[in-house]
N, C-alpha and C positions, 0 to 999 in steps of 0.2 A: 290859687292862693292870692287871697286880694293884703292878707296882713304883711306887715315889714317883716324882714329877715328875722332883725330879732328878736322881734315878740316869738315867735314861732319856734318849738324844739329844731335842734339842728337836724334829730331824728325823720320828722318833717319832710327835711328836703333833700332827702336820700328819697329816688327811686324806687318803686316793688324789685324792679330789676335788679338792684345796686344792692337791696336789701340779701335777696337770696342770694346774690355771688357771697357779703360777709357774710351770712348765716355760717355759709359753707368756710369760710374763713377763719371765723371764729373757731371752728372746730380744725383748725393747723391744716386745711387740706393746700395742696401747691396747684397753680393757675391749670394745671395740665389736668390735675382730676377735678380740680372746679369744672371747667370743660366738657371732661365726660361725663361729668352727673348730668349735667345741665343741657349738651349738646352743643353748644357755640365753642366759638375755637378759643385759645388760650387769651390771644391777642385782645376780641372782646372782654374777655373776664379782665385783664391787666387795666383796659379802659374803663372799664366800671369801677375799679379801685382807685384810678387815678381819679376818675370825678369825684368819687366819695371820698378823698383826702383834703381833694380842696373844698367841699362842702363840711366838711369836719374839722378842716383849719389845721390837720396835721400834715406830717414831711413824709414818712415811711411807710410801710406796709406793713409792721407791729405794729405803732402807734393807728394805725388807721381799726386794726383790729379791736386794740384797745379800749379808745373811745369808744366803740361802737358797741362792744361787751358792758361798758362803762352806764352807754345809753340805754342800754336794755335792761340793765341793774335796776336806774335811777327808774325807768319809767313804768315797771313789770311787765312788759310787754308777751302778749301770752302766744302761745303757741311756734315759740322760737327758743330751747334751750341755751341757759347763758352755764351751765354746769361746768364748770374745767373739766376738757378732756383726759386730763392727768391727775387728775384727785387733786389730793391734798398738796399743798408744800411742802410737806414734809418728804424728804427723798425715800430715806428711808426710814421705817420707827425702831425706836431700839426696846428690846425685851429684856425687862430685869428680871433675872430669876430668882422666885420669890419659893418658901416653905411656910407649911405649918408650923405656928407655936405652937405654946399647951394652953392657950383655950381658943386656937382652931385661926386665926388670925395670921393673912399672910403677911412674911417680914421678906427683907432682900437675905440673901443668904450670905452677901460679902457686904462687908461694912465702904459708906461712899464716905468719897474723903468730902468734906464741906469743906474744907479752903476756907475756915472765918466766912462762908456764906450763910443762910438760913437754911441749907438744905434741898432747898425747892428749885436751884438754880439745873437748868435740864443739860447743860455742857459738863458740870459734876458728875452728875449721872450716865450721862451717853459715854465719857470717857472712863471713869470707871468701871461700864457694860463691856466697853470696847476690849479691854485691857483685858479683861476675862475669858469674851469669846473671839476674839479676833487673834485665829492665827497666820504665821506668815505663810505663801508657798516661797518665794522667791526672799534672797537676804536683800539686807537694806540697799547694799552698794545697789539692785537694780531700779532703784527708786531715785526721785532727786532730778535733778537738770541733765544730767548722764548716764542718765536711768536708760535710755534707747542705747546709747551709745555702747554700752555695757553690756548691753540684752543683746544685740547685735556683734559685739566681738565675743560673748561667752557662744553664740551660734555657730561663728567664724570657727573657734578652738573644737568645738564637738567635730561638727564638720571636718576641720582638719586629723583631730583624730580619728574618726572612722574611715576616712579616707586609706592612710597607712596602717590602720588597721589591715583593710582589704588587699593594700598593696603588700603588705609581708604575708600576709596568708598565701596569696598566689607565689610572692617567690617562694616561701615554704613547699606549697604544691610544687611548683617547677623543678628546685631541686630535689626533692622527694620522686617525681617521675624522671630525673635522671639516670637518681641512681638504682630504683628500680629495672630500669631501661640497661644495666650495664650485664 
């Protein structure tokens, strides 16, 4: 490389080696099955990243993924998938259940509340979905900041009843083969 820094992509001056440790990066794997794919020990792979940080001018090992995702966007670099391994952003999608009119046209079957919006707002609607299909298993108290706390003492109280549960069974048995015994 006879050009300056930077004229040059930063893409560039990443290594073939450095490249395939991110390839494998990119796609969330952790230093120890970068490794295995690869064969070099974890430690090499942690040192490929650390170069490629300072060659990319980031601080972490996201950010280093990032950019580098970022770089592959910008430049189409082929034969290297930049695809999120996790789809969409979307966590999850919410399904409004929709009917036939009378001339065949699906509608929602519960009316969304628009809240003075236009409609089209998708937290109207997700909440709205929610409200219909979202039942509870557990009551609210186990939810909230003492939602464990709760979840772990209503475990305590089971527990402790079926404990004495077994303990009166057996003294039931006991005194029952006493007075059999007489």
């Amino acid at each position: 490389m006879t050009g300056s820094p930077s004229s040059s992509s930063p893409l560039d001056a990443l290594t073939a080696k450095q490249r395939e440790v991110l390839n494998l990066l990119i796609q969330h794997k952790t230093s120890k099955e970068i490794s295995r794919i690869l064969g070099i020990s974890p430690y090499t792979v942690d040192q490929r990243i650390l170069l490629a940080r300072g060659k990319l001018g980031v601080t972490s090992r996201s950010e280093v993924a990032q950019a580098y995702r970022l770089l592959l966007e910008e430049t189409g670099s082929a034969g290297v998938s930049v695809k999120p391994v996790y789809g969409s952003q979307d966590v999850a999608k919410v399904i409004i259940p929709t009917h036939k009119d009378s001339e065949g046209q699906d509608e929602p079957e519960a009316p969304v509340d628009e809240g003075g919006d236009d409609g089209d707002h998708p937290t109207t609607q997700a909440s709205a979905t929610m409200d219909q299909g979202y039942h509870r298993v557990l009551p609210e108290m186990f939810d909230g900041p003492y939602g464990t706390l709760m979840r772990l003492g209503a475990t305590a109280l089971i527990a402790m009843v079926l404990i004495l549960t077994v303990l009166g069974g057996l003294t039931m048995f006991s005194q029952l083969s006493r007075i059999v015994d007489r």
